[in-house]
N, C-alpha and C positions, 0 to 999 in steps of 0.2 A: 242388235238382232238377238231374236232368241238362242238362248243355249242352254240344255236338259244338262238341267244340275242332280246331283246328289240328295236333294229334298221327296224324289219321287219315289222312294224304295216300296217293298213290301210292309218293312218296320212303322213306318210312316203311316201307311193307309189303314197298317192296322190300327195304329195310333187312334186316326180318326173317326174309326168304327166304330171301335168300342169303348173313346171316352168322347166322345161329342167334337163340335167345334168351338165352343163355349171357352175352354178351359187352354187351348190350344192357339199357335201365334195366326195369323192370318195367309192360307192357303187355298188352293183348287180345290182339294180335299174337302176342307173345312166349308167351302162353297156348296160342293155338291155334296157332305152331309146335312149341310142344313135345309139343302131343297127334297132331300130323300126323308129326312126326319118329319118335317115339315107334312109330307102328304102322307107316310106311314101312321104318324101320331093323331090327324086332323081329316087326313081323308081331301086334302086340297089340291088341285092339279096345281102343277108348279111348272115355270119358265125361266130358262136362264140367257142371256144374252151375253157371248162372248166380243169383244168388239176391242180394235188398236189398230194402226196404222199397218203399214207393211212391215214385214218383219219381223213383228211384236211376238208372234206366239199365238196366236190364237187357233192356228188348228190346232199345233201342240196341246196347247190347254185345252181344247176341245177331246182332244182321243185322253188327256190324263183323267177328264171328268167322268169321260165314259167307262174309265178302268173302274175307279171308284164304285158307279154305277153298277155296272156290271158283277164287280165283286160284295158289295152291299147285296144286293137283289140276290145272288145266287146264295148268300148265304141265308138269306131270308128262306128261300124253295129249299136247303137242306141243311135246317138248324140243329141237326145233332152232332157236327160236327164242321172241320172247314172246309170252306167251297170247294168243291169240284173244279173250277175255273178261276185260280188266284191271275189275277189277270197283270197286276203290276209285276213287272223286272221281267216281264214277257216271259212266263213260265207257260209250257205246257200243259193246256184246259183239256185236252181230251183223256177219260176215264181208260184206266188201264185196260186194254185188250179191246178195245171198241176206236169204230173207225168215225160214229155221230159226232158232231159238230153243235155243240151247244146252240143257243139260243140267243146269250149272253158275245160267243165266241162273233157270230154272223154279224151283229151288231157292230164288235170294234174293228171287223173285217171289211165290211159297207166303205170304213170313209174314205181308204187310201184307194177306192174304187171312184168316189166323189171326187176326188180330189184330183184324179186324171183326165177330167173336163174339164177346159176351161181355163189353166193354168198357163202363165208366162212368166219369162224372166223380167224381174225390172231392176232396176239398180243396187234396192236391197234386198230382193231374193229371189233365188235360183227358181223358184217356183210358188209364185204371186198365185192367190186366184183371182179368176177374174169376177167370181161370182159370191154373191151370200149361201149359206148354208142351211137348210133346214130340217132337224134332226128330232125325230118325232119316236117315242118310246113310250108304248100304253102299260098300266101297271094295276095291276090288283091291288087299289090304293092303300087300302089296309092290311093289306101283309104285305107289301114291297115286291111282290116276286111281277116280272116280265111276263105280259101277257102275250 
């Protein structure tokens, strides 16, 4: 079964931002930069299919891809410095003195809401879904930022 290792930190993602996935070992990160790079650079809508048996991780690796996302994109909408919403190691996105909820934030907030439909125990975990997921996210393709 899955188990959230030590490979997800903030270090890491930054890792993957700002030296590609090119150069780097084979990761979610490196996944979801290549599909963000991919439509930033080229202007191509892009699709990713998380797929494994029960157990496996696949929402996990769902919500880590969306951190990625999320923190790519935000840094995109405010490139003079770093995001406002570092979303890996679950740090605190909202802007000091203000009670707005990002755009990025609602996003990786959505799926633990998804995820509360549909859900059984089965032998290897506490909470199976019962259903596929379909996770849709429009983008001003050539600057990255969340539309």
């Amino acid at each position: 079964p899955f188990k959230l290792l030590n490979i997800y930190t903030t270090e890491i993602l930054s890792k993957y931002r700002d030296q590609g996935f090119r150069d780097l070992p084979p990761h979610v990160y490196g996944v979801a930069d290549a599909a963000y790079s991919q439509m930033t650079s080229f202007g191509n809508n892009q699709s990713c299919i998380v797929s494994g048996e029960s157990g496996a991780g696949k929402t996990e690796a769902t919500k880590i891809f969306l951190q990625f996302i999320a923190e790519v994109s935000s840094t995109a909408a405010n490139p003079s410095g770093k995001a406002e919403n570092a979303s890996a190691a679950g740090s605190d996105s909202k802007a000091k003195g203000s009670d707005k909820v990002t755009l990025q934030e609602q996003i990786l907030k959505a799926n633990p809401l998804m995820e509360a439909f549909g859900n059984a125990k089965t032998l290897r975990n506490n909470n199976s879904s019962r259903f596929g997921k379909w996770i849709e996210i429009e983008f001003n393709n050539l600057k990255g930022t969340i539309i």
